[in-house]
N, C-alpha and C positions, 0 to 999 in steps of 0.2 A: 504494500500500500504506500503512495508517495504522499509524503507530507504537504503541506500547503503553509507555506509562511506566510506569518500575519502581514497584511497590509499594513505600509506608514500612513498614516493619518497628517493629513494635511490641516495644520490649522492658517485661521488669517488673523494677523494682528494689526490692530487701529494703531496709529499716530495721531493724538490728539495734537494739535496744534500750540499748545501751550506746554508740551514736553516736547513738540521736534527741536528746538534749539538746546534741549539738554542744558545740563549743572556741570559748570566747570566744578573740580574739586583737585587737590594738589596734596591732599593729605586723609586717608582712612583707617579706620579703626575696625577690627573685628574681633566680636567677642560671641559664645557659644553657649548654650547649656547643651543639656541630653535629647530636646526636640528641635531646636533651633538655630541659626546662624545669625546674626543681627550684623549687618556692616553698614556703618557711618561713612558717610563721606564729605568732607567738611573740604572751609575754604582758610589759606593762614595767608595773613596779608603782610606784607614788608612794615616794618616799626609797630604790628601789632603783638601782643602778647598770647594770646586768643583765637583759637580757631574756632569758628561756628559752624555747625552740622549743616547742610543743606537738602541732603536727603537721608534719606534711614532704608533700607531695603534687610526684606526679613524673610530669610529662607530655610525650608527645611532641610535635616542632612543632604539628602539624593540631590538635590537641585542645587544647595552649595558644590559637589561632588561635581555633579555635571557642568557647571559655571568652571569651575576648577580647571577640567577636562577642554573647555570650550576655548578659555582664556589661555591656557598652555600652547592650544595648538594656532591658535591667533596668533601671541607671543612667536613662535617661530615662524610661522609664514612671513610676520613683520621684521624680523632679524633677517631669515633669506633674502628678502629685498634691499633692505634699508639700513644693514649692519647691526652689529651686536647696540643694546640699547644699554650704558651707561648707569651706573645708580649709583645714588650715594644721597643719603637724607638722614634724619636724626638716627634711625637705626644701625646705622654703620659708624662703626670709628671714626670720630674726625670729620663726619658726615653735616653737612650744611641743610638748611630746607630747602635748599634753590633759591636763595638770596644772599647777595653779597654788596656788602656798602661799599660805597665809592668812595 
């Protein structure tokens, strides 16, 4: 007997007009419990002290996993093009926010 594999399911997703220009954001946070992901995504501005959340996005394990998976392979198709992508911000030694006084 030959198997039949499931159909992909096609969904369609809206752009509302008031989220197509997107949230700049230069600095995020991620935090978890046992059912959830919660990632912050804020803005830090040059001579402030203060970074302000501007969106909050809350995902479950599977769908953080899969973003995960989504954004890895993003990440290198953006590298094979466009070269290795540079990093260095508060989490790294020595690491700056992306600002430097003059």
């Amino acid at each position: 007997m030959q198997q039949q594999r499931p159909q992909k399911q096609q969904i369609s997703i809206e752009l509302p007009p008031e989220a197509a220009e997107g949230i700049y954001a230069n600095v995020s946070i991620i935090a978890h419990n046992a059912s959830e992901f919660v990632l912050d995504f804020a803005r830090l501005l040059p001579g402030v002290a203060k970074a302000k959340v501007h969106a909050r996005i809350v995902l479950t394990p599977a769908a953080a996993k899969g973003l995960h998976r989504s954004l890895g392979q993003n990440l290198e198709r953006f590298e094979a093009q466009h070269g290795e992508i540079k990093v260095g911000g508060p989490q790294e030694p020595g690491g700056q926010i992306g600002f430097v006084a003059d």
